[in-house]
N, CA, C and O atoms as CSV, one atom per row, in Angstrom:
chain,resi,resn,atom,element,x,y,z
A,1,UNK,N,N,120.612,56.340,93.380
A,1,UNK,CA,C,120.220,57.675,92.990
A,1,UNK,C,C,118.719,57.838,93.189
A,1,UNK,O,O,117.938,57.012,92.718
A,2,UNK,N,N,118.288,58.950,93.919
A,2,UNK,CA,C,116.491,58.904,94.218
A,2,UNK,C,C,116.544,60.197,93.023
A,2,UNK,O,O,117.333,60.984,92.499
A,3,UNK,N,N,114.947,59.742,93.018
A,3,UNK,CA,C,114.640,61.264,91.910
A,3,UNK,C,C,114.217,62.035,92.643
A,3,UNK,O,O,113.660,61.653,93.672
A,4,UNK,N,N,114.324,63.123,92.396
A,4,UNK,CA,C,113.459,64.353,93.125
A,4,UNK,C,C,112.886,65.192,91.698
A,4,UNK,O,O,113.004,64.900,90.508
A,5,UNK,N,N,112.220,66.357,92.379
A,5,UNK,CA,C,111.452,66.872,91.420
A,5,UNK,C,C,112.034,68.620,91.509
A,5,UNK,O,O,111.860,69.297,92.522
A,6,UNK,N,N,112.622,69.063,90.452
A,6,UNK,CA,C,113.007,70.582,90.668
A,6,UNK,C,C,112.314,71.335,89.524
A,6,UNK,O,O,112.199,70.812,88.416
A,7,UNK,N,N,111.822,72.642,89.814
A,7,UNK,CA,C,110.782,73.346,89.210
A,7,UNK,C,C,112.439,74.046,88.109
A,7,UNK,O,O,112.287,74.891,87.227
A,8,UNK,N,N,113.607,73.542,88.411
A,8,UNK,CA,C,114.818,73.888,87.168
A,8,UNK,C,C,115.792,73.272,87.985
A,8,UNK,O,O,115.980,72.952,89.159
A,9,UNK,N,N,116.532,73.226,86.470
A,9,UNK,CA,C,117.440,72.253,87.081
A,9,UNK,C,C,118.635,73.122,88.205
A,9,UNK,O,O,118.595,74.348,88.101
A,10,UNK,N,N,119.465,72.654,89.042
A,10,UNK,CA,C,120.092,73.312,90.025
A,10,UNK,C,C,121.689,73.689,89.494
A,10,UNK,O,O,122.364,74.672,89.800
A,11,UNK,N,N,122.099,72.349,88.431
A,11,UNK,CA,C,123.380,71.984,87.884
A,11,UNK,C,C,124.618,71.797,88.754
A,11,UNK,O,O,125.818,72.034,88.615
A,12,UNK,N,N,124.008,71.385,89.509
A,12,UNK,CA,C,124.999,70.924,91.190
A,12,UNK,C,C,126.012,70.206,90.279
A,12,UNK,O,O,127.129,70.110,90.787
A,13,UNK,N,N,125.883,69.714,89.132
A,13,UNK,CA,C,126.694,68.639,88.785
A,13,UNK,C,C,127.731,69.350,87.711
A,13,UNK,O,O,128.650,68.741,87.163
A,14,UNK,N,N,127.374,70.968,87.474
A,14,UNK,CA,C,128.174,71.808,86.522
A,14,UNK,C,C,128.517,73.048,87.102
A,14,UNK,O,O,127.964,74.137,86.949
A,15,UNK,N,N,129.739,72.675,87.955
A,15,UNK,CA,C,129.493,74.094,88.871
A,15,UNK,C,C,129.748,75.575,87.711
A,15,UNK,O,O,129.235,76.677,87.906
A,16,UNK,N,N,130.780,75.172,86.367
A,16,UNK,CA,C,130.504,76.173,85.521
A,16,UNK,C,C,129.165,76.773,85.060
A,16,UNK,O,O,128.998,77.929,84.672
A,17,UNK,N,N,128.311,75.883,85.155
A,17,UNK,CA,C,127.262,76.123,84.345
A,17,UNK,C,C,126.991,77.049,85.409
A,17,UNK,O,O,126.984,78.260,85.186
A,18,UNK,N,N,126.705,76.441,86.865
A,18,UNK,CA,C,125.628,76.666,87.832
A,18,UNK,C,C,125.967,78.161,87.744
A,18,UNK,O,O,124.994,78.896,87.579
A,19,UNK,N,N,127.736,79.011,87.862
A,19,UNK,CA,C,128.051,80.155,88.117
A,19,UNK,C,C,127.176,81.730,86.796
A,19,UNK,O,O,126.766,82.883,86.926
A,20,UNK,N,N,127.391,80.318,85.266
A,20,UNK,CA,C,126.605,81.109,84.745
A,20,UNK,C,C,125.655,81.821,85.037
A,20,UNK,O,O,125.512,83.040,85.130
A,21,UNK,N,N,124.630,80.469,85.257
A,21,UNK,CA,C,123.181,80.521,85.313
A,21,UNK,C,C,123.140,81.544,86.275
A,21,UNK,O,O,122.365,82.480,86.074
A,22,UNK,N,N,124.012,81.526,87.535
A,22,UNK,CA,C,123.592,82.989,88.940
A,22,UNK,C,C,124.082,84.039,88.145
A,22,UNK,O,O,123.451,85.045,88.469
A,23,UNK,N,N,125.007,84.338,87.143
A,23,UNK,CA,C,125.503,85.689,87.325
A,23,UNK,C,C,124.434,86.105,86.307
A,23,UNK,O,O,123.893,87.200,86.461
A,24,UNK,N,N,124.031,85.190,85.111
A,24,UNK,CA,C,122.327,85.941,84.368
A,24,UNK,C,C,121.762,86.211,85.552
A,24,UNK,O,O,121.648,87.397,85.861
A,25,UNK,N,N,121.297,85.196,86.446
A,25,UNK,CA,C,120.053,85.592,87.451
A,25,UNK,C,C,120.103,86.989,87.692
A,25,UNK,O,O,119.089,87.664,87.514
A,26,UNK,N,N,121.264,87.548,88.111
A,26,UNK,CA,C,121.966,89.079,88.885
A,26,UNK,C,C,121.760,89.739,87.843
A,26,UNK,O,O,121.042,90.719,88.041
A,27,UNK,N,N,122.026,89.630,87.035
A,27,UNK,CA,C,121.942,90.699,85.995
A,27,UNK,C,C,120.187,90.773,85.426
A,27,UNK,O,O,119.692,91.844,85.075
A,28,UNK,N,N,119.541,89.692,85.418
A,28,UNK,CA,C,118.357,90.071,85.232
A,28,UNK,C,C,117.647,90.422,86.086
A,28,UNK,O,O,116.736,91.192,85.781
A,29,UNK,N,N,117.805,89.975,87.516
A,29,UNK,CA,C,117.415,90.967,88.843
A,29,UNK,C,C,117.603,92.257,88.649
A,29,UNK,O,O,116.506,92.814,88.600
A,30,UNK,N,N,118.810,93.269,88.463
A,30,UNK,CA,C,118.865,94.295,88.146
A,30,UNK,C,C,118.085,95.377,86.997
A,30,UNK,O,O,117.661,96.529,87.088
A,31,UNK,N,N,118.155,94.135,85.641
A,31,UNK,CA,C,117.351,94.916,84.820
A,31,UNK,C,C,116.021,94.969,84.612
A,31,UNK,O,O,115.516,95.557,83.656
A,32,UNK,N,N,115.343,94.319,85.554
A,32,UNK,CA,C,114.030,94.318,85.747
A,32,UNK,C,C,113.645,94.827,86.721
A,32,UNK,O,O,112.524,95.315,86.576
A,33,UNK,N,N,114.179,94.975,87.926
A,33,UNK,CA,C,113.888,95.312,89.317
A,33,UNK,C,C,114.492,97.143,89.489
A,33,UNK,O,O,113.694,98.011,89.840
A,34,UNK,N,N,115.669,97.405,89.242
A,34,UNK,CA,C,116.403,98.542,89.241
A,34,UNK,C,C,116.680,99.137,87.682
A,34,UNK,O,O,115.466,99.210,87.493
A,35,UNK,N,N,116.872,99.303,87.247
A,35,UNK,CA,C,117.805,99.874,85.927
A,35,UNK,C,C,116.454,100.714,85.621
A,35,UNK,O,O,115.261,100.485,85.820
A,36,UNK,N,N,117.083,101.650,85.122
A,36,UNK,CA,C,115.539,102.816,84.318
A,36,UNK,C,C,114.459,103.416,85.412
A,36,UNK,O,O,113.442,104.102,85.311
A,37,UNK,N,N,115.058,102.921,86.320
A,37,UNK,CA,C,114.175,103.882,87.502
A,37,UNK,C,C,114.483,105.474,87.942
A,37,UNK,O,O,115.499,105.909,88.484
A,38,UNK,N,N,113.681,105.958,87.671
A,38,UNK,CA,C,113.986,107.225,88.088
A,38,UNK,C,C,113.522,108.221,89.425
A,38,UNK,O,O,112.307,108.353,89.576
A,39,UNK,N,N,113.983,108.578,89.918
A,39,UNK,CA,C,113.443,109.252,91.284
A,39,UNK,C,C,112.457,110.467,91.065
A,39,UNK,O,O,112.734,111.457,90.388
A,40,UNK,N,N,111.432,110.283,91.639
A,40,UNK,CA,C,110.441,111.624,91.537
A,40,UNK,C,C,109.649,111.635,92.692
A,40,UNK,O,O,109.129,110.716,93.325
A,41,UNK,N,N,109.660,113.282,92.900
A,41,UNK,CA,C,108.572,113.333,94.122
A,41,UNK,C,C,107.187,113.457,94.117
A,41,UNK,O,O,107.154,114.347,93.267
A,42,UNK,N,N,106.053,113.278,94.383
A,42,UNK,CA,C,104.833,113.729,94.290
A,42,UNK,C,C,104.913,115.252,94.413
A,42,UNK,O,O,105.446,115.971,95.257
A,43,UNK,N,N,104.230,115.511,93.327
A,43,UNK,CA,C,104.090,117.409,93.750
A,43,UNK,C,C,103.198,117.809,94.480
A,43,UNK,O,O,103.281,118.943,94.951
A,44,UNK,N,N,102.134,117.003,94.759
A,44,UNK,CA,C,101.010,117.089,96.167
A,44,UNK,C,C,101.441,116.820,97.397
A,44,UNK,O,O,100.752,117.381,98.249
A,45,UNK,N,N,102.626,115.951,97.966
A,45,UNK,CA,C,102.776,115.365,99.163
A,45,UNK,C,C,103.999,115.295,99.001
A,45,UNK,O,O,104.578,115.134,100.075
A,46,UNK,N,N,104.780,115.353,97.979
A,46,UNK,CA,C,106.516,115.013,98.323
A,46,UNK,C,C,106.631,113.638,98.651
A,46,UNK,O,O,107.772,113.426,99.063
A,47,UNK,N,N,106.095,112.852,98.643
A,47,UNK,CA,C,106.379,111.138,98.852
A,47,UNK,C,C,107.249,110.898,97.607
A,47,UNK,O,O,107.057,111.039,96.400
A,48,UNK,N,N,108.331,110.461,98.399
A,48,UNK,CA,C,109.525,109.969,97.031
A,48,UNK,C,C,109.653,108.988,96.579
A,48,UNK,O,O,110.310,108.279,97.341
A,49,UNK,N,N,109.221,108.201,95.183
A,49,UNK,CA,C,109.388,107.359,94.160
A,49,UNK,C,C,109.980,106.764,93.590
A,49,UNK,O,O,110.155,107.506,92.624
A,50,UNK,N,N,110.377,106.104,93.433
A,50,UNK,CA,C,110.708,105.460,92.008
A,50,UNK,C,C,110.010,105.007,90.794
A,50,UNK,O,O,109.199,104.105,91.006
A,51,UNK,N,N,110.118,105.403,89.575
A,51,UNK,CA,C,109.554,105.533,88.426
A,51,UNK,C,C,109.614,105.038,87.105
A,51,UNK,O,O,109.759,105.952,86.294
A,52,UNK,N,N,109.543,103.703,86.512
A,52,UNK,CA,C,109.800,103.863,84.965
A,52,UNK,C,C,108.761,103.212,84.277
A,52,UNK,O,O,108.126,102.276,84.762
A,53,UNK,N,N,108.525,103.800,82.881
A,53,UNK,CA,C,108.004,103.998,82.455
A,53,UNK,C,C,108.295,102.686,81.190
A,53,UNK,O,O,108.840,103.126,80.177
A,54,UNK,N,N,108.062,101.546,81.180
A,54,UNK,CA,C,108.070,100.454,79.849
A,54,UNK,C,C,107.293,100.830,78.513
A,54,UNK,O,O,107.484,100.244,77.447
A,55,UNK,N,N,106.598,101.638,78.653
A,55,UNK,CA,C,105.151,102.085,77.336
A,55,UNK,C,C,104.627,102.600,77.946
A,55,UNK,O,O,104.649,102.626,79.176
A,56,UNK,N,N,103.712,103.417,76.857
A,56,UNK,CA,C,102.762,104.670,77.288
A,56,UNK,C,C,101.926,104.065,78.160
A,56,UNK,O,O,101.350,104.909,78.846
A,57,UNK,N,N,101.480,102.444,78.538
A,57,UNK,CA,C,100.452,102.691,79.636
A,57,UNK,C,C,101.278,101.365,80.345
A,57,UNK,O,O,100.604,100.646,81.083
A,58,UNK,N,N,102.381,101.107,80.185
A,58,UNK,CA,C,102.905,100.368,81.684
A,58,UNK,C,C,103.837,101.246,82.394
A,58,UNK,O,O,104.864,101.711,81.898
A,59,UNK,N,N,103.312,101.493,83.885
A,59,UNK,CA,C,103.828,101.981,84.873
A,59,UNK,C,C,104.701,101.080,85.718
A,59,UNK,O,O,104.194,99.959,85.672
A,60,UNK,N,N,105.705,101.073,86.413
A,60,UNK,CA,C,106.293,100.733,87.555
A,60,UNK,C,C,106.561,101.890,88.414
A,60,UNK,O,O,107.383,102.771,88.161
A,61,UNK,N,N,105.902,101.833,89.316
A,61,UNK,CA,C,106.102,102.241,90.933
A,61,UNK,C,C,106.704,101.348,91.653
A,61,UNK,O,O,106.545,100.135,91.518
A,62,UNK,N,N,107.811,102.169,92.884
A,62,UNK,CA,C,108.511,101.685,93.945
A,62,UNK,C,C,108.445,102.717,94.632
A,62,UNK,O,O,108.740,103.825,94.183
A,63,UNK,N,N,108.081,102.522,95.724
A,63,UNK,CA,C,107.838,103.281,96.594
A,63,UNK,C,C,109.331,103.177,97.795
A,63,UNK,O,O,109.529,102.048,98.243
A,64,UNK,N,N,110.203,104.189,98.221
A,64,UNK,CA,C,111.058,104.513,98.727
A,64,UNK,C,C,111.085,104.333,100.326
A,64,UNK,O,O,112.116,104.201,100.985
A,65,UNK,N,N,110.103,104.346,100.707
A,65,UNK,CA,C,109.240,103.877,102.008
A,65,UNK,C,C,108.155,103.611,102.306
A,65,UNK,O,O,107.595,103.425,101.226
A,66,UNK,N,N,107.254,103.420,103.301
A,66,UNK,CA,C,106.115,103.032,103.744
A,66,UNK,C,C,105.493,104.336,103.515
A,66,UNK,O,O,105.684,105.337,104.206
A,67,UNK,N,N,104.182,104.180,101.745
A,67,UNK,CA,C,103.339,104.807,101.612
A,67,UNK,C,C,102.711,105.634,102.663
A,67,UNK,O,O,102.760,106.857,102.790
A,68,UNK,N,N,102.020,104.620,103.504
A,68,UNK,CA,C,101.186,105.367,104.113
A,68,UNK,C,C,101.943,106.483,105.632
A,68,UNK,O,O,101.503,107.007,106.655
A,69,UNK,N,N,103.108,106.380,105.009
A,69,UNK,CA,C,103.982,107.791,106.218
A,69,UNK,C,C,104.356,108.515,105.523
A,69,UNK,O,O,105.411,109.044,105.873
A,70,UNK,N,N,103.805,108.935,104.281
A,70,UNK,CA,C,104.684,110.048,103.532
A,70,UNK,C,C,102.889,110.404,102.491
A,70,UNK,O,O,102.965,111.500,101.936
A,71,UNK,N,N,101.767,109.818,102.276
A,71,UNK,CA,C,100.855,110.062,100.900
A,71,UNK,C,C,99.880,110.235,101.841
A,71,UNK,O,O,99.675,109.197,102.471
A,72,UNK,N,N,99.286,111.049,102.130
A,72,UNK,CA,C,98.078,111.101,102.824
A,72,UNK,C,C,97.033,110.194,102.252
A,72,UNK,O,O,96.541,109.562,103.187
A,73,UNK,N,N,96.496,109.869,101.128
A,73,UNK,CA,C,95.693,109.239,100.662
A,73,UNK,C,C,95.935,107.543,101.019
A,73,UNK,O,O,95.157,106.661,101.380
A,74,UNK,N,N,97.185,107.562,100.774
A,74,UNK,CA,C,97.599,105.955,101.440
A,74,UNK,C,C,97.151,105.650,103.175
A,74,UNK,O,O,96.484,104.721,103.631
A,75,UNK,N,N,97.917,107.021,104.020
A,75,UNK,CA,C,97.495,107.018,105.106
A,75,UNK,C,C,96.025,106.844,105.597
A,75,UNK,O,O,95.565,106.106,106.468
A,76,UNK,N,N,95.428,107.754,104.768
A,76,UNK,CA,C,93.469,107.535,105.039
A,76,UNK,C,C,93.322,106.337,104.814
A,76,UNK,O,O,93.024,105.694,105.821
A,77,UNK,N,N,93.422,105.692,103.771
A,77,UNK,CA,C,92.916,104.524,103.090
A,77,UNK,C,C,93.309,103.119,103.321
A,77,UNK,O,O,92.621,102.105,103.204
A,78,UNK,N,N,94.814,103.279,103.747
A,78,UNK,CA,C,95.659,102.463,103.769
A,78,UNK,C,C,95.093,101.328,105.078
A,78,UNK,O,O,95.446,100.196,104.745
A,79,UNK,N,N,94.410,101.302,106.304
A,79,UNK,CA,C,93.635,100.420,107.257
A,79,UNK,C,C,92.352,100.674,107.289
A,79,UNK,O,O,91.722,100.611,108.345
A,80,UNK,N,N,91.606,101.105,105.739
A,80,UNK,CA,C,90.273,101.342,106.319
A,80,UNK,C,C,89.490,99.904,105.066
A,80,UNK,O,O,88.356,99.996,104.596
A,81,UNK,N,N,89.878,99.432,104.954
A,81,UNK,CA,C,89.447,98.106,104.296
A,81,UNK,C,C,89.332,98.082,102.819
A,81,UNK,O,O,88.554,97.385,102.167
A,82,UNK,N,N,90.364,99.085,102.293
A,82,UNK,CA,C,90.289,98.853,100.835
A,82,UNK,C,C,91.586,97.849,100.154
A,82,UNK,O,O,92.593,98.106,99.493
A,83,UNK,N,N,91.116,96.886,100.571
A,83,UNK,CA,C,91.722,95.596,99.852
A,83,UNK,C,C,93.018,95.281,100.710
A,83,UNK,O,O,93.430,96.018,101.606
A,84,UNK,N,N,93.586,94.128,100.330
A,84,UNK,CA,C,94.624,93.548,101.262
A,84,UNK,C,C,95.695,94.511,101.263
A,84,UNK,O,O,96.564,94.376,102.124
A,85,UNK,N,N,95.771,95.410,100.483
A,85,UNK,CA,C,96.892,96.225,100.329
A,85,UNK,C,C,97.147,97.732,100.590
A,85,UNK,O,O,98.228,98.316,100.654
A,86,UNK,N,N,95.873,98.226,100.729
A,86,UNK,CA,C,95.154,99.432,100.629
A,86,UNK,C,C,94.782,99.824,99.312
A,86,UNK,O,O,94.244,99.017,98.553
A,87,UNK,N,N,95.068,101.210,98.922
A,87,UNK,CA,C,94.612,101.266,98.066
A,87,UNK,C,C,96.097,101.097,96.645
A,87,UNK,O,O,97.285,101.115,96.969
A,88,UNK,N,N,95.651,100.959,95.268
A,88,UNK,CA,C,96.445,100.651,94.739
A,88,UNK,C,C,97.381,101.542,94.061
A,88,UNK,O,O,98.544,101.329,93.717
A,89,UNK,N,N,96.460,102.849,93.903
A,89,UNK,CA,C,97.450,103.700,93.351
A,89,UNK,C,C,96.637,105.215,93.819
A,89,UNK,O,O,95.444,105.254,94.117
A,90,UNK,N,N,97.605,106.482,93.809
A,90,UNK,CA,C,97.097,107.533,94.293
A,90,UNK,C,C,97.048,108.652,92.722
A,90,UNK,O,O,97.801,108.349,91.796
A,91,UNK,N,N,96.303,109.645,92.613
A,91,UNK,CA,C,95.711,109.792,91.253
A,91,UNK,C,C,96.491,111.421,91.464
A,91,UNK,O,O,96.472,112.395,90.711
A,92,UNK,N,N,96.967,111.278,92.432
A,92,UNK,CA,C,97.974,113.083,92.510
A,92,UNK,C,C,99.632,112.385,92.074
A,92,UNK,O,O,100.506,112.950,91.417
A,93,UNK,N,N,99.680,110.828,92.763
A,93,UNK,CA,C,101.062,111.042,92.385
A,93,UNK,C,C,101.332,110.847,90.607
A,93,UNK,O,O,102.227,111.335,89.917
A,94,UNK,N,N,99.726,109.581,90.053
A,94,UNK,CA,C,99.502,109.593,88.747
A,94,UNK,C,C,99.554,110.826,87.453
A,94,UNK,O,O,99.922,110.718,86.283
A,95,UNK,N,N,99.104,111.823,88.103
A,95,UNK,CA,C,99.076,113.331,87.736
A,95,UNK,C,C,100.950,113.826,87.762
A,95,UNK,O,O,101.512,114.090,86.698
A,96,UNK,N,N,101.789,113.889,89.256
A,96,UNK,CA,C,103.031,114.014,88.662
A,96,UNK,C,C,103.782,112.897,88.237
A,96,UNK,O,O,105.001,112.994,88.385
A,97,UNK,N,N,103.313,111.805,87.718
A,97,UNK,CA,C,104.249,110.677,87.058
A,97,UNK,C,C,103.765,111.119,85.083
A,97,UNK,O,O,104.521,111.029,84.116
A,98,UNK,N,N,102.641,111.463,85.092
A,98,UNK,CA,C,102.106,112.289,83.718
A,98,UNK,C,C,103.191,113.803,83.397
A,98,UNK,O,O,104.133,114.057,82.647
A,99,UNK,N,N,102.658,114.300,84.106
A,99,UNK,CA,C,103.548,115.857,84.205
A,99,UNK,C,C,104.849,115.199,83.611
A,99,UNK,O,O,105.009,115.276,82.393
A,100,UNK,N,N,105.999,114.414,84.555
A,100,UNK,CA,C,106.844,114.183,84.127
A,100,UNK,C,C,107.402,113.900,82.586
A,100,UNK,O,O,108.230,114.410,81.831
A,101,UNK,N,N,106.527,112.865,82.564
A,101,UNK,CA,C,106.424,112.629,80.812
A,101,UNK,C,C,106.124,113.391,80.211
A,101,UNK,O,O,106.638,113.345,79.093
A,102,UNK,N,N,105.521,114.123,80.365
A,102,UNK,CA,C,105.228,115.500,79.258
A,102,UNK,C,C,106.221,116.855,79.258
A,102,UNK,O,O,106.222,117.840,78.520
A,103,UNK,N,N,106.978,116.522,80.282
A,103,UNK,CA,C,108.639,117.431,80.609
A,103,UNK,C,C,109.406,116.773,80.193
A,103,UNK,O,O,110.318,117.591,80.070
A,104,UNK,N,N,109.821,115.800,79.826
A,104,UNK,CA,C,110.615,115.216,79.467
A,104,UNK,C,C,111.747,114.226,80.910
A,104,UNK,O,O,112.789,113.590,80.753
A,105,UNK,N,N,111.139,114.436,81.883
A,105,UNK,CA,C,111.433,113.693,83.087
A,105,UNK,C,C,111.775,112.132,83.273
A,105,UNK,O,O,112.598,111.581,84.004
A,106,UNK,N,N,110.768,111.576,82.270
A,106,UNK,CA,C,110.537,110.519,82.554
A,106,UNK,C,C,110.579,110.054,80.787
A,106,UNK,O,O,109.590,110.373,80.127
A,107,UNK,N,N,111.402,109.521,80.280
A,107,UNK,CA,C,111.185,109.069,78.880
A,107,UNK,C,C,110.472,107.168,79.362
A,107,UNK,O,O,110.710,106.384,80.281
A,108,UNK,N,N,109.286,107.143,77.778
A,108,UNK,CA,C,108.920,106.096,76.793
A,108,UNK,C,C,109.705,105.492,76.146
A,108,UNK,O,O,110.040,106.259,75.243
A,109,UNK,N,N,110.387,104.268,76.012
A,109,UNK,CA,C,111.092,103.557,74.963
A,109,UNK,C,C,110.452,103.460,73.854
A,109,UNK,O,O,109.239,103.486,74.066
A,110,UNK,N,N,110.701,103.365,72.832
A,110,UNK,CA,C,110.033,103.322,71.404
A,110,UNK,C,C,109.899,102.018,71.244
A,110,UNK,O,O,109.397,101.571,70.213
């Protein structure tokens, strides 16, 4: 038997276990990645979103396609050397991700 080193265990040796352990994985993929997202458009540019809202100041953005073909501000900014990524967030779509919440669009969990 050699040792190796696993950052978790694999449970090659429990295939019950192992099926567990994937079908949590799936389900916590979903509720972290998808679930509570909501679709919204920018009311400046129409670039379509995804949106939820964890607390009054954690945001998640997903962007539906390639920013910089739908946000003009992404487009300007997006190859002119503001950081490896462009820029990080646009302050019109920040404005309708606010709006929303204050319509009731977008609920806060308590």
């Amino acid at each position: 038997m050699s040792a190796s080193w696993a950052k978790a265990p694999d449970f090659a040796d429990q295939p019950a276990r192992r099926a567990e352990v994937r079908a949590q994985t799936a389900l916590d993929r979903q509720r972290y990645l998808e679930d509570g997202l909501t679709p919204l458009r920018c009311q400046a540019c129409g670039s379509q979103v995804l949106v939820r809202k964890s607390s009054a100041r954690q945001t998640s953005v997903q962007w539906t396609g390639d920013p910089a073909e739908s946000c003009p501000l992404f487009a300007e900014l997006g190859s002119s050397g503001q950081g490896p990524g462009g820029p990080q967030s646009c302050p019109q779509l920040s404005r309708t991700i606010a709006w929303a919440v204050n319509e009731g669009v977008l609920h806060i969990p308590e």
